[in-house]
PASEBA-1860 file (N, C-alpha, C; in nm, 3 decimals):
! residues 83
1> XXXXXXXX> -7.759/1.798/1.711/-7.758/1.928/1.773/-7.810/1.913/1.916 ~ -7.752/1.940/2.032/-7.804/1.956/2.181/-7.892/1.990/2.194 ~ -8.012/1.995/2.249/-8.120/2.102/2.300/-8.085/2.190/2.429 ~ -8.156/2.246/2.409/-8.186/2.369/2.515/-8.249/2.296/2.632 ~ -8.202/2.337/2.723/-8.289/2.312/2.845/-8.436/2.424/2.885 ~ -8.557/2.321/2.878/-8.641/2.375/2.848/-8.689/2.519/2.946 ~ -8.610/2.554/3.082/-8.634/2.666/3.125/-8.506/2.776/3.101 ~ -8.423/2.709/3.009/-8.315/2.808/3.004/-8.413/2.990/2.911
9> XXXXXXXX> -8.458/2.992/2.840/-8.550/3.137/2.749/-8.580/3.183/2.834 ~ -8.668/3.127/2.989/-8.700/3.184/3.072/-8.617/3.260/3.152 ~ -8.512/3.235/3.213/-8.413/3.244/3.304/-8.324/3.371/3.228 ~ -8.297/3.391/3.064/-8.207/3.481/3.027/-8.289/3.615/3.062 ~ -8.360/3.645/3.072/-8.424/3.754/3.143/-8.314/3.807/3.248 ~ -8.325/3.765/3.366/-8.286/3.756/3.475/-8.132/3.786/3.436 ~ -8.091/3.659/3.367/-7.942/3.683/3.330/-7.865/3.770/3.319 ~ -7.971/3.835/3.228/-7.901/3.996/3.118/-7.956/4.100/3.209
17> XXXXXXXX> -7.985/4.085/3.360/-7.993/4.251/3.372/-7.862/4.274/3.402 ~ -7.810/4.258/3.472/-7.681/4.356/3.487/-7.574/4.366/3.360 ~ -7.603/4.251/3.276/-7.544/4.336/3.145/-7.610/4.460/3.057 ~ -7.725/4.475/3.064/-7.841/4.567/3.025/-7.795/4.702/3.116 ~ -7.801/4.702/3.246/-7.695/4.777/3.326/-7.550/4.829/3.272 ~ -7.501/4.735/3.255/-7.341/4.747/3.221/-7.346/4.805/3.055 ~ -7.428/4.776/2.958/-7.483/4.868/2.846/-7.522/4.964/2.855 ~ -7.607/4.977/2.888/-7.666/5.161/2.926/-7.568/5.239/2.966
25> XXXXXXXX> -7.457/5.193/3.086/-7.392/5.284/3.107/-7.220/5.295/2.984 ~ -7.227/5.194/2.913/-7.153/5.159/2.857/-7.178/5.321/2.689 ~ -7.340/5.250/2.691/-7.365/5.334/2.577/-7.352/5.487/2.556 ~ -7.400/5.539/2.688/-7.383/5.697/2.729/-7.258/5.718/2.735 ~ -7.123/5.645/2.778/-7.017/5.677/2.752/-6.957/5.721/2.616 ~ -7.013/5.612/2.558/-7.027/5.573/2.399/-7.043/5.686/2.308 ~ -7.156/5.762/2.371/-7.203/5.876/2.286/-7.115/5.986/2.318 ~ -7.042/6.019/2.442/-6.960/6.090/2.451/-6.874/6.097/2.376
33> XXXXXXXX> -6.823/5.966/2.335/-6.713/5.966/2.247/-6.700/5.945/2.146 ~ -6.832/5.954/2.106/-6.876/5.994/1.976/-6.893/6.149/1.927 ~ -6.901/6.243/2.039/-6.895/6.321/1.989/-6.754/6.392/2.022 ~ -6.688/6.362/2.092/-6.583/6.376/2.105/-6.477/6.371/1.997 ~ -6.498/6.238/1.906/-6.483/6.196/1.786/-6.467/6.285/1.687 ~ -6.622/6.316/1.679/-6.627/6.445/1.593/-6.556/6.562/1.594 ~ -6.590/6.604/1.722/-6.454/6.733/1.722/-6.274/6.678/1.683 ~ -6.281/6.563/1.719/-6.154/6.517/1.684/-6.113/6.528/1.523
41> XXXXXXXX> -6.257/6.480/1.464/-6.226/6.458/1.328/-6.220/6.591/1.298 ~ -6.273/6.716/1.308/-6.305/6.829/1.263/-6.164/6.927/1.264 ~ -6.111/6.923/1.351/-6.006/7.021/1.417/-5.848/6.925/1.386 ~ -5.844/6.795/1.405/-5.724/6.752/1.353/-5.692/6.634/1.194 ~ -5.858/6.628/1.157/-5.837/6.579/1.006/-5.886/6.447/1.011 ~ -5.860/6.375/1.173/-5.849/6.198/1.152/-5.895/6.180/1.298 ~ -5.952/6.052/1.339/-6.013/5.995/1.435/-5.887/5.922/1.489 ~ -5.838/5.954/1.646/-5.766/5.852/1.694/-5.785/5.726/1.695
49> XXXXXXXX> -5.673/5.651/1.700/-5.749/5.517/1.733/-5.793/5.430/1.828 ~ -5.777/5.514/1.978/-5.828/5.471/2.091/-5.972/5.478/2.064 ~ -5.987/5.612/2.045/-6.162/5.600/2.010/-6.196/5.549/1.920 ~ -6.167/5.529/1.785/-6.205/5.411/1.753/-6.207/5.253/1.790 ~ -6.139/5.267/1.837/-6.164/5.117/1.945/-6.242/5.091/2.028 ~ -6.211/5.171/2.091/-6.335/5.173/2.179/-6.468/5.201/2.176 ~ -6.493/5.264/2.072/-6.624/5.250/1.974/-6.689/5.106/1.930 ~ -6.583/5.060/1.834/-6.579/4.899/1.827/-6.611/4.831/1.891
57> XXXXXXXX> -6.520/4.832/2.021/-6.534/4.691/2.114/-6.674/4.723/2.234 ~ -6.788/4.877/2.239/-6.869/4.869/2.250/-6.974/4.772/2.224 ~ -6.943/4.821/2.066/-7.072/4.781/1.949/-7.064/4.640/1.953 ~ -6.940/4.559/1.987/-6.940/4.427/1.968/-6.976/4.367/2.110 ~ -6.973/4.434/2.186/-7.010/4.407/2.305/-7.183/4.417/2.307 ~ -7.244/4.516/2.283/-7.385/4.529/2.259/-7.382/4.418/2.131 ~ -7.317/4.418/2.059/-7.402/4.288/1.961/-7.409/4.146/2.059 ~ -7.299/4.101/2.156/-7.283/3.974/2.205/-7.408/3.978/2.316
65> XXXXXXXX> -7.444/4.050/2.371/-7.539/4.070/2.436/-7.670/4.025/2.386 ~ -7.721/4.140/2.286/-7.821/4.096/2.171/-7.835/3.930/2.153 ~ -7.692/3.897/2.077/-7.769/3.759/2.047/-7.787/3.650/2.161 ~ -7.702/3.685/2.259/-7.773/3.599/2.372/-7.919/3.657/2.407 ~ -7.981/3.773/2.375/-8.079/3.768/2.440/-8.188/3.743/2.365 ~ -8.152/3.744/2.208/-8.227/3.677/2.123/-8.272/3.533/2.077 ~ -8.144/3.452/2.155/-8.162/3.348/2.161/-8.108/3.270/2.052 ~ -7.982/3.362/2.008/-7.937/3.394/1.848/-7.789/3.221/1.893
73> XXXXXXXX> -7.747/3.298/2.021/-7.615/3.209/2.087/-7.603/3.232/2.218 ~ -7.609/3.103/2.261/-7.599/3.030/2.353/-7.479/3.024/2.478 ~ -7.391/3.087/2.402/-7.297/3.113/2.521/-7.289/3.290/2.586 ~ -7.294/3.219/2.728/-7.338/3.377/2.803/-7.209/3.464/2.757 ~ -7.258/3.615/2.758/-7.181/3.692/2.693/-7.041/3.719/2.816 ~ -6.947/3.737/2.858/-6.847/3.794/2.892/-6.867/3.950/2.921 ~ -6.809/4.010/3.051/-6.835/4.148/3.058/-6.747/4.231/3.027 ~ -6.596/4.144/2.935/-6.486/4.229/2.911/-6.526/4.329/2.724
81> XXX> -6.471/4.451/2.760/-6.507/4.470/2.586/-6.386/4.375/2.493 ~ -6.323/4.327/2.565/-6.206/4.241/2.434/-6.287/4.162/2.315 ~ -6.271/4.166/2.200/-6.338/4.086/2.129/-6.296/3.923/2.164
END
């Protein structure tokens, strides 16, 4: 197994702000369309599937984040939501 380079833990700090940035504003969108959602579900029966997608490829986006900053994986996260 490779090691880590011993100042890399230090340095992801630094790394992840502007993805921490690019989350926050990612997430407040998020919640919009979450509730947006809701009225969707309420008034026509079923959730489109744009918003569901885009729900998705949030959440997987905040998870890839997470484990780089947990130290979970090692490869820096990408700023596209594509899985």
């Amino acid at each position: 197994m490779p090691s880590r380079p011993p100042f890399g833990a230090s340095v992801r700090p630094l790394l992840l702000l502007p993805h921490v940035v690019v989350l926050f504003c990612l997430l407040v969108v998020a919640l919009l369309v979450c509730i947006g959602s809701w009225f969707s579900i309420l008034f026509k029966g079923h959730l489109g599937e744009n918003l569901w997608r885009f729900t998705r490829d949030v959440m997987a986006y905040a998870l890839r984040v997470e484990a780089y900053a947990l130290l979970i994986h090692d490869k820096f996260p990408s700023f596209s939501l594509a899985p």
